[in-house]
N, C-alpha and C positions, 0 to 999 in steps of 0.2 A: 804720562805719555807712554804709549807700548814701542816696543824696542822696535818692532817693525817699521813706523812711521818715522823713526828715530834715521833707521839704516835707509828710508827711502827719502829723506831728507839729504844724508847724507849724499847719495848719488845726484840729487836735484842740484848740489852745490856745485860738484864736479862734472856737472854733464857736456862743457863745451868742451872740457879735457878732452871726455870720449869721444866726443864727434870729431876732435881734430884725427884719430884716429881708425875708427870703424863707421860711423856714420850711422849710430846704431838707428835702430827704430821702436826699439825698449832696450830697457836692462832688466838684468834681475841681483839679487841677494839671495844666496844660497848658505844655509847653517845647518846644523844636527845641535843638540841641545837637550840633555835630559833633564827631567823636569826634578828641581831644586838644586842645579848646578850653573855654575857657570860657565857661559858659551866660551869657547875656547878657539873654535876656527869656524871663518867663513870665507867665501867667494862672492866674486861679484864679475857679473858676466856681463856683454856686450852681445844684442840680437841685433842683426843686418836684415832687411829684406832679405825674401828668400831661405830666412830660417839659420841663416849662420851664423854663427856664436864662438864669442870669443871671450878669452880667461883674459878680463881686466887684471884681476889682481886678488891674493887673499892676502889671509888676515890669521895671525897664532898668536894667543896671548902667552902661552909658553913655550920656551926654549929648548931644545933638544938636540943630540950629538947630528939627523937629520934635516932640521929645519931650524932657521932664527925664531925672535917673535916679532912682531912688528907685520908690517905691508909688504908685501910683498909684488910688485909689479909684473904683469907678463906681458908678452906680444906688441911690442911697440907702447905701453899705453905709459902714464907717468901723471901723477896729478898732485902736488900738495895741499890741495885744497881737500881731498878724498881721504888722504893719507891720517890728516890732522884729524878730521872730523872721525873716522873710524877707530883712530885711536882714543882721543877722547869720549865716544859713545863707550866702548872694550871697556876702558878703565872705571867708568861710571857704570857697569851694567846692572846694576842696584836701584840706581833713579828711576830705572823703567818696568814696564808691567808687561806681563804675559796674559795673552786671552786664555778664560779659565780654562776652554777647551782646545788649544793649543797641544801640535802633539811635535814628536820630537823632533822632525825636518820641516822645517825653516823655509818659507819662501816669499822672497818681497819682488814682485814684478813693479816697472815704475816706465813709462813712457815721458816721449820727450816735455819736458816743463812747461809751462804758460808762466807770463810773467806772475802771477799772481803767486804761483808756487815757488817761485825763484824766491820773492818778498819773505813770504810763508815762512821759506826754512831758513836766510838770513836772519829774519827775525828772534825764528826760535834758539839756532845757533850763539848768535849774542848773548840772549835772555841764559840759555844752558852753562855757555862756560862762564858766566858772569856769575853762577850761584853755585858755581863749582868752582872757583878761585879760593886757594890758597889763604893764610894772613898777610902775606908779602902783594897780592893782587892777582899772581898768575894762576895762569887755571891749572886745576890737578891735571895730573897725568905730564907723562914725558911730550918737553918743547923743545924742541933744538933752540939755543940760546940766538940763533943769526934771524929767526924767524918772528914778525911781530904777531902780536896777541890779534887771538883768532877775533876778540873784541873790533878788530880794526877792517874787517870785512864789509866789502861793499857791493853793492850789485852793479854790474855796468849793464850798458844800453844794449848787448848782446848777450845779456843770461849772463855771462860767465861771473863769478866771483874771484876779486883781485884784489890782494892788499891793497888799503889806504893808502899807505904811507911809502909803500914798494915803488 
């Protein structure tokens, strides 16, 4: 799978997040990425009719006296469902492919979901950290211990994605 459809999944998971918020009418994923490196920071923006756009949240896989790594939230928005999925994409970015002619700026636009795409990327989601788990069963990458396994994801009858067991 290429990292793009990866990151446009991700947004797919999290999108009632965003609408509780902006009410967007796309998003996008925004990266920079030298070719034989790994991606290190990205954004992910919220478009309103009318063209406005908003800093959901980025994204640093490393630390610095500046910035944490991790997610980073902005402007009202908050989604754990976004949070997880982008961290575990960050941490696996090896599983995923770049198109041969891919150049170094990053750009995943994604409008609002159909169920079908909600399905789509619950599915894949599952299927991802389930072949990225650990010996012990959990998936690679950092979990907060209070959070169930992303295995436990389900679709509800309004798009959103909500723990099982939550």
């Amino acid at each position: 799978m290429e990292l793009d459809e990866a990151f446009e999944f991700a947004v797919v998971l999290a999108w009632e997040d965003l609408a509780k918020v902006s009410k967007p009418c796309s998003a996008r994923v925004e990266y920079l990425c030298e070719p034989g490196t790994a991606l290190d920071y990205l954004s992910v923006w919220s478009v309103r009719a009318g063209g406005e756009q908003d800093l959901v949240c980025d994204y640093r896989t490393r630390t610095s006296s500046a910035y944490p790594s991790g997610v980073r939230f902005r402007n009202g928005h908050c989604s754990e469902q976004l949070a997880q999925t982008l961290d575990v994409i960050m941490k696996n970015q090896d599983r995923f492919t770049h198109p041969g002619d891919a150049c170094r700026n990053g750009l995943v636009l994604i409008h609002p979901p159909a169920s079908e795409e909600l399905t789509e990327a619950t599915t894949w989601i599952k299927a991802f950290c389930g072949s990225t788990a650990n010996a012990d069963g959990a998936p690679v990458g950092r979990q907060p211990p209070s959070m169930p396994s992303v295995a436990d994801w389900t679709p509800e009858s309004k798009g959103a994605v909500t723990w099982a067991n939550a």
